[in-house]
ZATI-36946 format. One record per residue (C-alpha): residue in one letter; x, y, z; chain. Coordinates in pm, 1 decimal, m for minus. Layout:
<setis>
<"A",<X,Y,Z>,"A">
...
</setis>
This chain:
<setis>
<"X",<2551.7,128.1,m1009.0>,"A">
<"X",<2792.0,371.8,m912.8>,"A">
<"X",<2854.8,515.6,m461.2>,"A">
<"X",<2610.7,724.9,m489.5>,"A">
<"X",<2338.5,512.3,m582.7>,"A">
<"X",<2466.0,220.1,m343.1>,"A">
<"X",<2479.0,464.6,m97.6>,"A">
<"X",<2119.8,599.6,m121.0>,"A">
<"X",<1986.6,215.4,m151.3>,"A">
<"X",<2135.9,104.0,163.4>,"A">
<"X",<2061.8,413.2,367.5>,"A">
<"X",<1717.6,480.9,285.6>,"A">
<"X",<1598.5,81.1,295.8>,"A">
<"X",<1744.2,49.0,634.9>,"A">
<"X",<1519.1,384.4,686.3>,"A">
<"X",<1224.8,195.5,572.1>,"A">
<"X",<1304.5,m70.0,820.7>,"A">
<"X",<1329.1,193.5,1110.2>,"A">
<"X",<1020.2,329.6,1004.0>,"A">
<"X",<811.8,20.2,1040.3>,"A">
<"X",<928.3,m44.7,1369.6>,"A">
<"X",<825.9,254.7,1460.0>,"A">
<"X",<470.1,275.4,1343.7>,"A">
<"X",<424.9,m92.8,1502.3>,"A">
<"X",<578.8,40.5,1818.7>,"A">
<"X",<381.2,395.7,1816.7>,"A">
<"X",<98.8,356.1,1633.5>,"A">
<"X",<m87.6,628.7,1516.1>,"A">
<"X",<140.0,898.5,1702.6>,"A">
<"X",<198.7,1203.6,1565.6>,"A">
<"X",<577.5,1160.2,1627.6>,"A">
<"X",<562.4,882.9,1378.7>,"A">
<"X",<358.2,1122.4,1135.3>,"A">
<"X",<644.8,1394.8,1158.0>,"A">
<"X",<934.4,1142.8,1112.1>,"A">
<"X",<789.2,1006.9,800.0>,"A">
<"X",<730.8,1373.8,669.2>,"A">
<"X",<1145.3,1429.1,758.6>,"A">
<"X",<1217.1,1143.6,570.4>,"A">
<"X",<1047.0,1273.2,254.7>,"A">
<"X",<1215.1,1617.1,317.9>,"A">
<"X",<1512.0,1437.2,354.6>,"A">
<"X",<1484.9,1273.0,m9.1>,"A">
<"X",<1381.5,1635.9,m142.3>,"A">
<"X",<1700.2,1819.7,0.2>,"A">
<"X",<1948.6,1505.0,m172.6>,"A">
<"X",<1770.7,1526.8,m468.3>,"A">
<"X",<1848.1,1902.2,m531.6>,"A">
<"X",<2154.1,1857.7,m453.2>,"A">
<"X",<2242.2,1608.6,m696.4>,"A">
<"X",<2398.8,1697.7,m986.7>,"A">
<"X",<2207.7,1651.6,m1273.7>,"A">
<"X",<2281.8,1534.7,m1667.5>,"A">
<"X",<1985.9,1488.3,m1805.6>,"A">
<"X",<1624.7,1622.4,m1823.5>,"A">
<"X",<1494.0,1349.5,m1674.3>,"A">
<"X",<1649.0,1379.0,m1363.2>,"A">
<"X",<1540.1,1723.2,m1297.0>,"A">
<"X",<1208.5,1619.3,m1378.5>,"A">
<"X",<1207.4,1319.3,m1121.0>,"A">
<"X",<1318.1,1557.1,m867.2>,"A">
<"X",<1020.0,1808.5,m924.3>,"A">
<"X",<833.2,1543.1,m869.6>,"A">
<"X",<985.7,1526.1,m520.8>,"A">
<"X",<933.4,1888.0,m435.2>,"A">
<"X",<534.8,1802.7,m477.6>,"A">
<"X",<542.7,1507.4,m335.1>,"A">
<"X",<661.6,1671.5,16.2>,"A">
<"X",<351.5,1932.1,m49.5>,"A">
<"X",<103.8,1641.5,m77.6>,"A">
<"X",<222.8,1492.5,244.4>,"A">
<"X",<289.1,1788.2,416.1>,"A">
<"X",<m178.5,1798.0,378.4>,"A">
<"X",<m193.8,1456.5,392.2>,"A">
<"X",<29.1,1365.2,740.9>,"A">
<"X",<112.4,1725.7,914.4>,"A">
<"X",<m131.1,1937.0,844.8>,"A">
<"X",<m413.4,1730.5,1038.8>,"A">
<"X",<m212.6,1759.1,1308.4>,"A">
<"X",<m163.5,2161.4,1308.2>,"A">
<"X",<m517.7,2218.3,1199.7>,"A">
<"X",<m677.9,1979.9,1447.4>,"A">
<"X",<m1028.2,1843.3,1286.8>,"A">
<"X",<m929.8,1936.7,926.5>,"A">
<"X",<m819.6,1768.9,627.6>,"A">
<"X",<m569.0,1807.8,362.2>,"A">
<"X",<m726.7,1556.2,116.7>,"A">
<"X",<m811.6,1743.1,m119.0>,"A">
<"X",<m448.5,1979.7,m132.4>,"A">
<"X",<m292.1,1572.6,m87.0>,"A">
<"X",<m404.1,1435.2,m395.2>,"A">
<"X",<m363.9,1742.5,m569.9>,"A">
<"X",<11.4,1735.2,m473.6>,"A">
<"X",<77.2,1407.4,m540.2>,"A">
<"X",<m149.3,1446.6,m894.9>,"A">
<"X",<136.0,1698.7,m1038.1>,"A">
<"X",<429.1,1495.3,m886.5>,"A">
<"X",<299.2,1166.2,m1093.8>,"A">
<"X",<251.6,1409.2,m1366.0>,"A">
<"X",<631.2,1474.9,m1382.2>,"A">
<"X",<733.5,1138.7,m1328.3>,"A">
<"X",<526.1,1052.7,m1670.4>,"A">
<"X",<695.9,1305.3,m1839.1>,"A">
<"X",<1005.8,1164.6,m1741.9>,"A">
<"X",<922.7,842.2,m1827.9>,"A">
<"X",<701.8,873.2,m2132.5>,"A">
<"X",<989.7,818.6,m2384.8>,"A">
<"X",<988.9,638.0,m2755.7>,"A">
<"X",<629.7,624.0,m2710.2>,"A">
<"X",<495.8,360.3,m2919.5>,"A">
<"X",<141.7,145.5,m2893.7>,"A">
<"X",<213.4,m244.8,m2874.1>,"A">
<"X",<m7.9,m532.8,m2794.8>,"A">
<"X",<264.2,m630.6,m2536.6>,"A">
<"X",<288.3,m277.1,m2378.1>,"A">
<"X",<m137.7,m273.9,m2380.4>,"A">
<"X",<m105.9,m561.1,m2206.1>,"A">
<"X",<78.2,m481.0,m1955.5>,"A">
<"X",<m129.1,m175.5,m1810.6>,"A">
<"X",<m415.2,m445.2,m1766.0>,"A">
<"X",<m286.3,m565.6,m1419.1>,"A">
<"X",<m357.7,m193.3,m1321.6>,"A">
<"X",<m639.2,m132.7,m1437.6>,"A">
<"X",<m772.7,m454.3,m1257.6>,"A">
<"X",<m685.4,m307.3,m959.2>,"A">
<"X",<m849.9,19.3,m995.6>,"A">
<"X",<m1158.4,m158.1,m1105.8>,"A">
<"X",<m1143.3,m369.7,m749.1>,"A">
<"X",<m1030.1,m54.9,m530.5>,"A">
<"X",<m1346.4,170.5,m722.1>,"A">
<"X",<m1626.9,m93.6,m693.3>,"A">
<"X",<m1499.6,m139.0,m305.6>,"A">
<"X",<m1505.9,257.8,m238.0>,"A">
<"X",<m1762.0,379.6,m475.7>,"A">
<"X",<m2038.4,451.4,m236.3>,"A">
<"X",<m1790.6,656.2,36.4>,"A">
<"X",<m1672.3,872.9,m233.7>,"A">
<"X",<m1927.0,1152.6,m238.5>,"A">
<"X",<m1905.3,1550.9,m344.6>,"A">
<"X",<m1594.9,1631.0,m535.9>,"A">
<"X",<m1416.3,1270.9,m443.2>,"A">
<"X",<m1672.2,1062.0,m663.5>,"A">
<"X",<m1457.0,1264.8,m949.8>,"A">
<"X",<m1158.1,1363.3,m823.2>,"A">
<"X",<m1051.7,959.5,m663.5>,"A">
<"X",<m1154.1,815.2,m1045.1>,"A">
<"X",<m927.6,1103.1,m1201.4>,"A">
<"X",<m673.3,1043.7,m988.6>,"A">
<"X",<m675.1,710.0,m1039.5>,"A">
<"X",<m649.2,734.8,m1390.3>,"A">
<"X",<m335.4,958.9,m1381.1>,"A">
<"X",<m200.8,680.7,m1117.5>,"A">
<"X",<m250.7,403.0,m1319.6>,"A">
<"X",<m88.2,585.6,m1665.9>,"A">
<"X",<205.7,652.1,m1455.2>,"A">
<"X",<263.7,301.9,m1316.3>,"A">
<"X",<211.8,159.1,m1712.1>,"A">
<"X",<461.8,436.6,m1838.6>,"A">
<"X",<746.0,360.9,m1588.9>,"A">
<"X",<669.4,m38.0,m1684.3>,"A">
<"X",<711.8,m4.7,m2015.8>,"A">
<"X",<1032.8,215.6,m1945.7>,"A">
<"X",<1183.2,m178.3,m1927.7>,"A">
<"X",<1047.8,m252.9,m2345.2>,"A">
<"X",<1148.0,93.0,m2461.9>,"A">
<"X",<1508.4,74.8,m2513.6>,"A">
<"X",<1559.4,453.0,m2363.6>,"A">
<"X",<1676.9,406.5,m2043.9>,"A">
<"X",<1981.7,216.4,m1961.9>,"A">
<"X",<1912.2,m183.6,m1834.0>,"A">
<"X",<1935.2,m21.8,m1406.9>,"A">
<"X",<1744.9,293.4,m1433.4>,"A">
<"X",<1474.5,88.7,m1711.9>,"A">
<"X",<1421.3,m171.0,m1381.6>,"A">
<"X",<1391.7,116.0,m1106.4>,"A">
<"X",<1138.5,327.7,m1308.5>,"A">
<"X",<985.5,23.9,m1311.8>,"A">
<"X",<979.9,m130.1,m988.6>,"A">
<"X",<934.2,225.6,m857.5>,"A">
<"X",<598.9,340.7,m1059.7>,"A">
<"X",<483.9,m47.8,m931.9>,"A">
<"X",<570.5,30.5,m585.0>,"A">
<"X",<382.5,398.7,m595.8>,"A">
<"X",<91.1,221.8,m736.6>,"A">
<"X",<67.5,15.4,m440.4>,"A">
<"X",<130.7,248.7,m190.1>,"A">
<"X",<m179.4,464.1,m328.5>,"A">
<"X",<m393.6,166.0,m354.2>,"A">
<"X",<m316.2,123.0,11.2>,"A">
<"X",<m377.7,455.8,96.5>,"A">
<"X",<m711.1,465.2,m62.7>,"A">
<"X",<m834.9,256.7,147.4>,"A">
<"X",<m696.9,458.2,453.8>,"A">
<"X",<m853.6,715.6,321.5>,"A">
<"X",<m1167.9,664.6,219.5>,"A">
<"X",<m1288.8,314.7,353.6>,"A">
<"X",<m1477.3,372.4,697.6>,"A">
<"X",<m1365.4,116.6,888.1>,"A">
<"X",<m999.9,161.2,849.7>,"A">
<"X",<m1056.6,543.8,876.9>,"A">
<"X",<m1235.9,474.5,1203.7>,"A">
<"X",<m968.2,220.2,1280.3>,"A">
<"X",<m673.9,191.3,1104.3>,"A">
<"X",<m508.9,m96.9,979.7>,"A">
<"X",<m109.0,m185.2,1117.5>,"A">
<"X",<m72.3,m410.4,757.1>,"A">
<"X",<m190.4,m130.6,582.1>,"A">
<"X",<m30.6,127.3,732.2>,"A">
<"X",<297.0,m54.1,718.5>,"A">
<"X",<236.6,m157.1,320.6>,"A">
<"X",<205.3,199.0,231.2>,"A">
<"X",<442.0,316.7,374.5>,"A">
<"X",<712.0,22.6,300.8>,"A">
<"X",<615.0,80.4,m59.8>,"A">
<"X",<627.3,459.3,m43.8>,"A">
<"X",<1020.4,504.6,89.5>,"A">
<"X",<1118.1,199.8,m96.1>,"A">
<"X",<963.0,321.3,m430.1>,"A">
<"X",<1117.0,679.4,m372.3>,"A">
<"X",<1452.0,536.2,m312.3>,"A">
<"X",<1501.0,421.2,m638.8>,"A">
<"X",<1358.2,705.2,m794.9>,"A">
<"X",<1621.6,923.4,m608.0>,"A">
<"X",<1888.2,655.3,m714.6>,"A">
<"X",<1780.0,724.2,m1082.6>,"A">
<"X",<1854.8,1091.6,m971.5>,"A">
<"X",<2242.3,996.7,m901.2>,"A">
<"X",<2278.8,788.6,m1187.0>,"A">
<"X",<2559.1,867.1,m1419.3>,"A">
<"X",<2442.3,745.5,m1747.5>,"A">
<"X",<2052.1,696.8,m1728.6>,"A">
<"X",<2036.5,668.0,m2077.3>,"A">
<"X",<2087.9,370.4,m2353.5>,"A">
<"X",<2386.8,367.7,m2513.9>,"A">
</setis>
């Protein structure tokens, strides 16, 4: 792990610490809203400024650029456009950045029973998360939340199996993974702030705090995988 990387770890954790003491200290303030959105700018800004060797990394940092967009809807623009939602533009967003990150990712493709298995843990959890919010998803989301899901879960299984695939070097292999696990949780979480009434109505400090815990920590590594010097296997 080379300054860089070290440097981005320790700085952006101890943001993710700062963060949750601020949403249990303001909760649902739209200061706390805007901070989290400078955060993710933040992350955008030092990963186009890295230097880059390989493809990968400037696909990784697309993905940043649309994941600001999708929380631009999803955190600020509720608060500009008082009464509306950004949903919809949200998951779009976020949709195209996880479709970068697989393309990153989605190296020495091969079909295993071992790499099969290992998507199953994910697709348990979409099952759970789609049986709970099935009959709140109406119009457009009964289609677009399953899709989305789908492209969720194929991103979190192709940044696993980054560890079997012998592409990535031992470090970057472990933060793909870790980091596709991590997003996967933070949408799972978010779903449910989302779409499930009572939390909508009423929203949940745990949840709240796991989403966005996993969110900064799951971007941090994927920005440290931006500074890396030699991503690749030897």
């Amino acid at each position: 792990m080379n300054r860089n990387q070290k440097l981005v770890l320790s700085v952006f954790l101890t943001i993710t610490v700062v963060e949750l003491a601020a949403i249990v200290m303001f909760r649902n303030s739209d200061s706390v809203r805007y901070f989290e959105f400078a955060v993710t700018i933040a992350m955008l800004l030092l990963a186009l400024a890295a230097k880059k060797r390989f493809g990968e990394q400037k696909l990784i940092t697309i993905s940043f650029l649309f994941t600001a967009v999708g929380e631009f809807f999803l955190l600020i623009y509720p608060i500009l456009e008082e009464g509306a939602t950004g949903t919809v533009q949200g998951l779009g967003s976020f949709l195209i950045a996880y479709a970068f990150l697989i393309a990153a990712f989605h190296r020495k493709f091969r079909w295993s029973l071992s790499d099969v298995l290992l998507i199953t843990p994910f697709l348990a959890a979409v099952a759970v998360m789609l049986a709970a919010l099935n009959r709140y998803l109406g119009g457009a989301m009964a289609v677009a939340v399953p899709a989305f899901c789908a492209v969720i879960t194929f991103m979190a299984w192709t940044s696993l199996t980054a560890l079997r695939r012998g592409y990535f070097a031992r470090l970057e292999a472990k933060m793909a993974a870790a980091a596709g696990s991590l997003i996967f949780a933070s949408d799972f979480g978010a779903a449910f702030q989302i779409f499930y009434p009572p939390l909508v109505s009423n929203p949940s400090l745990f949840t709240e705090s796991l989403v966005r815990a996993t969110f900064v920590a799951a971007w941090t590594l994927l920005l440290a995988i931006v500074y890396g010097d030699d991503i690749l296997q030897k």
